[in-house]
Structures are given as C-alpha cells and as structure tokens.
C-alpha positions, 0 to 999 in steps of 0.5 A: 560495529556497535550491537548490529551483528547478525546472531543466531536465531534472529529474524535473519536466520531460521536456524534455532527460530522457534516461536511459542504457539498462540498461548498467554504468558504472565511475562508479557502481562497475559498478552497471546505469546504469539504476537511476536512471531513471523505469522503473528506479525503478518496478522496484525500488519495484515488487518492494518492494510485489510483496513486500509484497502477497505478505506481507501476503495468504499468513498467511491462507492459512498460517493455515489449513494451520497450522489442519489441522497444531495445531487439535484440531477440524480433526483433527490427530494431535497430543496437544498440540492447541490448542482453537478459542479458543486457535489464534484467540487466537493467530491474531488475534495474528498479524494484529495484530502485523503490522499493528502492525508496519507502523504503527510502520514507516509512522511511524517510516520516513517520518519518517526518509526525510525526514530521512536521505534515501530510499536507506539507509531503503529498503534497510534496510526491505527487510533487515527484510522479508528477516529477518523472513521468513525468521525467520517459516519457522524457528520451532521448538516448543522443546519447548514445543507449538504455542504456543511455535512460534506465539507465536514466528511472532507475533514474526517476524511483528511484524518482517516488518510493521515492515519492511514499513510502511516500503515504503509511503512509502519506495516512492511517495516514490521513484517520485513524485521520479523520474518526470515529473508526466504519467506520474507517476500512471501509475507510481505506480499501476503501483507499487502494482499489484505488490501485486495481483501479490503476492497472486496469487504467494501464491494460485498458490504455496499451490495448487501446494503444496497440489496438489504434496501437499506435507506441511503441516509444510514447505509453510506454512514454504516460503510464509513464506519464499519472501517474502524472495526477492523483497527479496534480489533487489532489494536490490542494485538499492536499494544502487546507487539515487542520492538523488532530484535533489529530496532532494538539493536539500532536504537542500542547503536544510535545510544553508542554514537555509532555513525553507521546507524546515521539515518541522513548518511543511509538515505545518501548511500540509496539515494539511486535506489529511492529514485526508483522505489519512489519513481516506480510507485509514482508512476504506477499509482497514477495510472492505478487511481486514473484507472479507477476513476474512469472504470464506472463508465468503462464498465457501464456497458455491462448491463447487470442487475435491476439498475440503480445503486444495485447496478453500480454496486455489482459492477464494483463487485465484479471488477473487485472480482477480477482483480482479486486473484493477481494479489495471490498469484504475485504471493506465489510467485514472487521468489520463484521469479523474483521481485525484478521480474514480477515487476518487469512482467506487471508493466510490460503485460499493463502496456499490452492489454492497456494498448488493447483497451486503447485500438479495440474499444468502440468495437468491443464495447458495441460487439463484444462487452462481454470480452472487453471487461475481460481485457480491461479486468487483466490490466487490474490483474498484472497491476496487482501480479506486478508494480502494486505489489512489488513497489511495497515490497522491495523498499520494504525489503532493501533499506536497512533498519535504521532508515527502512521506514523512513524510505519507505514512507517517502517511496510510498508518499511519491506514490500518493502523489502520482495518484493526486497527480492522476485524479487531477489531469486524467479528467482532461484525458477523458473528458467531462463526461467521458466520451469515447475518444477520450477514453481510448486516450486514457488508456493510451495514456496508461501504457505510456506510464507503464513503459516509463516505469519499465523502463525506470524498472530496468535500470533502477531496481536491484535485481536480487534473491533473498539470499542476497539481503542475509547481512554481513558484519555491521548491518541489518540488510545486506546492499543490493546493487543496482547493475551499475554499481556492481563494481562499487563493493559494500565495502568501499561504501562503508569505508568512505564513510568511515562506517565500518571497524576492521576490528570485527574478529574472526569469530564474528565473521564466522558466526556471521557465515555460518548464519548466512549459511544457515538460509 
C-alpha cells in the first residue's frame, strides 16, 4: 500500500521520537527547530483557538458597551439612537454572521486541508482572523449613524468567523498528526483548552477597561482589535511549520493513484461515525450558545460591583471563572476514563444540574443566589469536562489522515449550525425579555438536548483507547468500530473496496507490530 506504512519514529510511535530543543537551524532558514515538534505544534494549534475563544466570547460583551453608546433606552446622548428592536435586529446580525462565517470556514478549509495540504491553510485562516479583527475595530458611521457602523461591524464580523472555522479542523488535525496516539488525547484537550483561556483574557480585558474607565467610543474598539494580536504572533510560528510525516505520505499515495487514500471513499466507510461526531456536536453547541444568551439575566440576581458595565463585566468574569476549570479536569482525565465516558459523564450530569436549574429556580433565585449560580456554574463545567471537548477531540482522533480535516470541518460545521439554530429558537423559549416561566423552560429544554445527545453518545461514538488507533498496514489511524460493527473487521471494509494489497511482506507486518508495540 502505496507510502502509508507505519515507520519507526513517526508520530505514531515514541520509539526513537527525539525532537530538537527550541534552537534555530540554518536548514530551515534559522526558523526555532522546535516548531515541528509535539509541544511545539500544541503551541501554535494552542494560540490559534486562544484566539478563537477570545473572538467568538468578546461580541457579547462588546454588545453591551455598544448598547450604552447607540441604544435610546440605555440612555446614550445621541439624536440618532437606535430603538431596542433595531440595535437586536443589528445584534442578532451580528451573531449570525459570525456563525455563518464559521460554517462556510469549517466546510470550505477542512476540505482544502486535505487536498493542499495543513501548512498554507493554517496560515491563511490566521490572516483571515488578523484582518477581520482588526476591520472589526476600524469601522466608521460614514455619515450614516450607527446603522452604517453596525452594519459594517456585521461584514468584519462575517470575515473574522470564516477565518475563524477554519482554526477548528485546521488546529485537531495539526496537533492529532504530530503527537504520539498515548498523549494524543492529553494534547488535543490541552488545544482546546485555549478556548477557555481565550474567554477568560476577554472577561479580564473588558473589566480592566471598564474599571480603567475607558470612554466606550475606544474601549469596545480596543477589545475588537486586541483579537488579532494573538495570530500575529503566531503566524511566524505557522510559516515556519513542516507538513505532518503523514500528510506527507497521503499526498505521495494520492501522486501514486492509490485509491485507498480516496477522500469521497473514506467519508462513506465513517459515514455511521460522522453522524455521531457531527449529531453530537450539533445538539451540544445549541444548548452551549442557547445557554449563553440567557446567563446575563440568569446571573442578574447576583448583586456585584458598582453596577453598570462594571457589573455586567464582573459577572461575565465570574461565570469565565466557574467554567474554566472543567476544561483541565477533562485534559487530566480524558485517557484514564476515556473519551466515551467523559462524554457519557458530561451529558448525563448536564441533564441533572440542567433539571435542577429547571424545578428550583424561583426559590434559589429569591432565597439562595448565592447557591443558585453555583449550580447553574456546573452546568458550564461538565459542558467543558464533557461533550465541549470531546466533540473536538474524537473527529480529531478517529478519521484517518486523508480525510480528518474534511470530517472534522463538517462535524464542527454541524455544530455551528445547532448553535444558529439555538440563537434562533431559544428566544421563543425564554421569552422577550425573559420571564421566569420561560427561563425554567430553557433549562428544561437543555436537559432534553443533552439526554438526546447521550443517547446519540451510546450508540454512535466508538468506545476506544488510544492503543486502539496505532494503525495497522495501509493506514494512518487504525478503525474504530462502533459496537455495532464490531463484527465488520477492518479488513472486509479494505477488501470490498478493494483498498488493501495482500502483497504487503512479512517484514512489514513485523515492522508494523513491533511499533504498535512499541506504545
């Protein structure tokens, strides 16, 4: 099988995987050697989704500082003030074409990942996310009043997410094909974690500026473009990055007309898988974007701070707070319970504390404040210590090389549009404004998603190890069988396609044994 077979010293084994401390080499045009490597590539993967969850969690706090400068009933000195239902109509443009953005990123840059290779995608996402930033903190009225400026922000905004999906398939695939399968998971969580890190740099940044008493006119402008200094940072690190040992050898298979690397073929023989990967994050990102367009006035009971944008600003600091540690309780546990299980854990304690949130909410919310943002906090911890991460990291560990970014890119597109679908409809739950009825309707609502998703999670993610995924002959990642194709052998999925040679020699299959051994 034409250049796929596992060799020693590849990402796939540890065995004789020695990589060059941070040094610069004349080779690689005095670029730091350390790039390439494992913690190297986490790095930069790293900064990419710092920067994502930086971007992605500050237009809602921009929103409101927006809010106080153009609304009319937020008091703004402005003759040319935007009624209530026009800044929401311009707001709810806002998200949407962020989150469209992404969708289009995630489809059209996982697909071209696999076909041009990592290294040009991954920069070009990060100038996307560069420009559309810093676009995103020059817009002018024009002399057209706030619509003109707003409608503007909605353009940058619809650029900075396309760049931005592309980081999601770009970043697992990157990390998942230079890591060893025993530390794989462990890196690929750390990856995502960023994004957590990303939220609390926006929450802390906002309060400084709000405490700083910046004037509104420049601060919602400063954390706009204050998102593109993390990706010009890391944009050298990108340029200098090598094409992954097993891209390299699929490119060299496509080259050979080797149908096994087929992307269209691959995408059939998952097609049960991505209905789960894709399913999973679907459902899991309409109950996490839902969820965080109704905690400003969940979280209004709590009475913090000189009020004002100080208040609002603390309160997203709290919440950041609370959510932050799941991310690294889910990198620590990830490979001692599994992926499975940290996903079957996330959904089913989501559906309990949701449910809580559901039955007990007037009476917490009068009596016990205090105690009510502590349970409405875990629902975003098990979110993060559960299906947030774990819908990353499985596509970005299961699908083979030829097609993982392409997967990836769709099971991640499905999961921007559950969260389009719960900016939409969540609204109707809650009501306009939110009432107390419809609140405890929401959260109803979101433990019924979450017990759809673990029920999705049951019969449609594989249960595996990272032992699991050392490949055999022919392949990058080895298969990993749903429980109902546990019957169906790798190897009768090769042969009806016709994918697999029975010319591979003894030696190979011992070379290839010895470095499954090896892990």
């Amino acid at each position: 099988h034409v250049g796929l077979r596992h060799r020693e010293g590849s990402p796939q084994s540890d065995q004789g995987q020695h990589r060059p401390s941070c040094s610069f080499s004349a080779a690689r045009g005095m670029a730091p050697s350390c790039v390439d490597s494992e913690w190297g590539r986490v790095a930069v993967a790293g900064s990419g989704f710092m920067a994502d969850g930086y971007d992605l969690y500050i237009i809602g706090q921009v929103e409101r500082v927006l809010a106080v400068e153009f609304e009319c009933s937020k008091g703004t000195l402005r003759t040319d003030c935007l009624t209530t239902d026009e800044f929401k109509a311009y707001t709810s443009a806002l998200s949407s074409a962020a989150l469209f953005g992404a969708v289009v990123g995630q489809l059209l840059f996982g697909t071209l990942a696999d076909r041009l290779g990592r290294r040009f995608i991954f920069i070009t996402t990060a100038c996307l996310i560069i420009i559309g930033s810093f676009a995103s903190a020059c817009v002018m009225e024009l002399g057209g009043g706030p619509g003109m400026l707003l409608t503007q922000l909605v353009i940058a905004r619809g650029l900075l997410g396309f760049g931005i999906g592309g980081e999601y398939p770009l970043s697992a695939t990157i990390c998942a094909e230079g890591t060893a399968p025993r530390r794989r998971g462990t890196l690929m969580s750390l990856v995502f974690a960023n994004q957590g890190l990303g939220y609390l740099l926006s929450a802390v940044l906002m309060l400084a500026l709000a405490y700083a008493e910046v004037p509104n006119a420049y601060m919602w402008r400063i954390a706009l473009a204050f998102g593109g200094i993390v990706p010009m940072i890391s944009l050298y690190f990108r340029m200098q990055m090598h094409e992954s040992e097993d891209y390299t050898k699929i490119a060299a298979a496509r080259e050979a007309g080797d149908k096994g690397v087929d992307i269209l073929l691959t995408v059939r023989r998952y097609a049960w898988h991505l209905v789960g990967t894709a399913g999973n994050w679907f459902l899991f990102d309409i109950v996490f974007y839902a969820n965080s367009l109704f905690n400003a006035e969940v979280t209004s009971i709590i009475r913090v701070g000189p009020g004002g944008l100080k208040s609002d600003m603390l309160r997203t600091l709290i919440i950041v707070l609370i959510m932050l540690p799941g991310y690294f309780v889910g990198v620590a546990l990830i490979n001692k319970l599994g992926r499975k299980n940290v996903q079957i854990q996330g959904y089913a304690n989501m559906i309990l504390w949701f449910s809580i949130c559901g039955f007990f909410f007037p009476y917490m919310r009068a009596n016990a404040p205090a105690l009510f943002l502590i349970v409405y906090g875990l629902t975003f911890f098990f979110s993060n210590f559960g299906a947030n991460l774990t819908t990353y990291v499985i596509p970005g560990e299961i699908y083979p090389t030829q097609a993982k970014a392409t997967l990836h890119g769709m099971s991640a597109a499905s999961g921007k549009m559950g969260a389009f679908v719960g900016s939409i409809a969540m609204p109707y739950v809650t009501g306009l404004p939110a009432t107390t009825e419809g609140l405890q309707n929401a959260f109803f609502v979101c433990a019924g998603l979450a017990a759809a998703g673990l029920v999705l999670t049951i019969f449609l993610t594989p249960r595996y190890g990272p032992n699991d995924l050392i490949p055999e002959k022919g392949e990058t990642v080895a298969f990993a069988p749903l429980y109902f194709q546990r019957k169906t052998t790798q190897k009768y999925w090769a042969d009806k396609d016709g994918v697999v040679s029975s010319s591979d020699d003894e030696s190979e299959a011992v070379e290839d044994t010895e470095a499954r051994d090896s892990d």
